[in-house]
BAFI-194288 format. One record per residue (C-alpha): x, y, z; residue in one letter. Coordinates in steps of 0.5 Angstrom, whole numbers, plus 500, padded with zeros to 3 digits. Layout:
N
XYZA/...
//
This chain:
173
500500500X/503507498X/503513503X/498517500X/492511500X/494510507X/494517509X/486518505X/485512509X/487514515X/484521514X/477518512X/476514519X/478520523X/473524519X/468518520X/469517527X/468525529X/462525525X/459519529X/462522535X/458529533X/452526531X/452522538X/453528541X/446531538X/442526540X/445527548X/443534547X/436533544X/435528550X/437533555X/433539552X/426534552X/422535558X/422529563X/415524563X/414526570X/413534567X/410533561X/405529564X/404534570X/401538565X/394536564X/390534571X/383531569X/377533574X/369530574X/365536574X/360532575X/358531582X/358540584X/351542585X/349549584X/353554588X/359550589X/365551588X/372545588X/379548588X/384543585X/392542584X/394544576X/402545576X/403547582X/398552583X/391551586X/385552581X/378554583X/372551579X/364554580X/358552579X/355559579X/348558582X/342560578X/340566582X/348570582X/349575578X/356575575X/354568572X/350572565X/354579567X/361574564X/357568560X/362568554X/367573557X/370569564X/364564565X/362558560X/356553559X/355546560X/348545559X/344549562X/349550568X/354556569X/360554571X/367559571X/374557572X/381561575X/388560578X/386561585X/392566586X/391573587X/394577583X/396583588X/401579591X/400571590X/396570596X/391565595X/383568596X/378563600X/371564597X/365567601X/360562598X/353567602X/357573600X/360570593X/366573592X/373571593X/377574599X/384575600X/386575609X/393579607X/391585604X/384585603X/383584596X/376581592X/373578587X/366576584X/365570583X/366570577X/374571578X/373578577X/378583582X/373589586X/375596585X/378599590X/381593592X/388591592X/389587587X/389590578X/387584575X/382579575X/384572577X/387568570X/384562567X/388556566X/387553559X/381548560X/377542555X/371540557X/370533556X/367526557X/360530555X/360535560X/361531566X/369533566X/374539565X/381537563X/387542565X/392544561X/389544554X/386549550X/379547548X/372550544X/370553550X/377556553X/378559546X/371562546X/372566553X/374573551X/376575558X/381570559X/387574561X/
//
């Protein structure tokens, strides 16, 4: 064998190895970047919606955060005032949903079911029961809306999708 065929052979497998070694390199780095299953899973949280009755309201863990669901009751105000902006249908029911956070300075609000509205004990803060802040109360925004799909006919919520009746509320912000 002459020294320029073995310097071109020597030339070819050292390109070759760096080639198998970067595109190696690619593929540890893409799996890295990947959330881990235990994140990606974290992300959705099912919820049967099926058992509240008029006026109740169930909080959850969605991400870390606590969220309020409300069957709004027949006789509340705020049910019609924010149908389509902050609130939505499930038959004939009104229901409405929100991080549980005040957007003052991220306390959690309990909710007032005889006076129907969300109060924060830190700084006073209030909402309707609709998730919107009170003038004149510490809070500047209303509660956010976490993306939500009804499915299963009505009977649950899942969090973290987007669905029909999250993309039709004007208000979600």
């Amino acid at each position: 064998m002459s020294d320029n065929q073995r310097r071109d052979f020597i030339g070819m497998a050292l390109g070759g190895g760096a080639a198998v070694g970067a595109v190696a390199s690619l593929i540890a780095m893409k799996k890295t970047w990947d959330p881990l299953p235990s994140v990606v899973s974290a992300g959705f949280t099912t919820v049967d919606i099926s058992s509240l009755k008029d006026g109740e309201l169930m909080t959850v863990e969605w991400r870390k955060k606590p969220v309020y669901i409300l069957k709004m009751a027949k006789d509340d105000a705020d049910a019609e005032k924010y149908l389509g902006k902050r609130n939505f249908k499930i038959g004939d029911s009104i229901y409405t949903v929100g991080v549980q956070v005040c957007t003052h300075l991220g306390c959690i609000p309990g909710y007032d079911g005889e006076k129907r509205e969300f109060v924060c004990a830190c700084h006073g803060g209030k909402f309707n029961s609709s998730g919107v802040n009170e003038p004149g109360t510490p809070p500047p925004i209303p509660m956010t809306i976490p993306p939500f799909k009804v499915i299963d006919g009505g009977k649950k919520l899942l969090l973290g999708e987007a669905g029909e009746e999250y993309n039709q509320l004007s208000e979600k912000e």
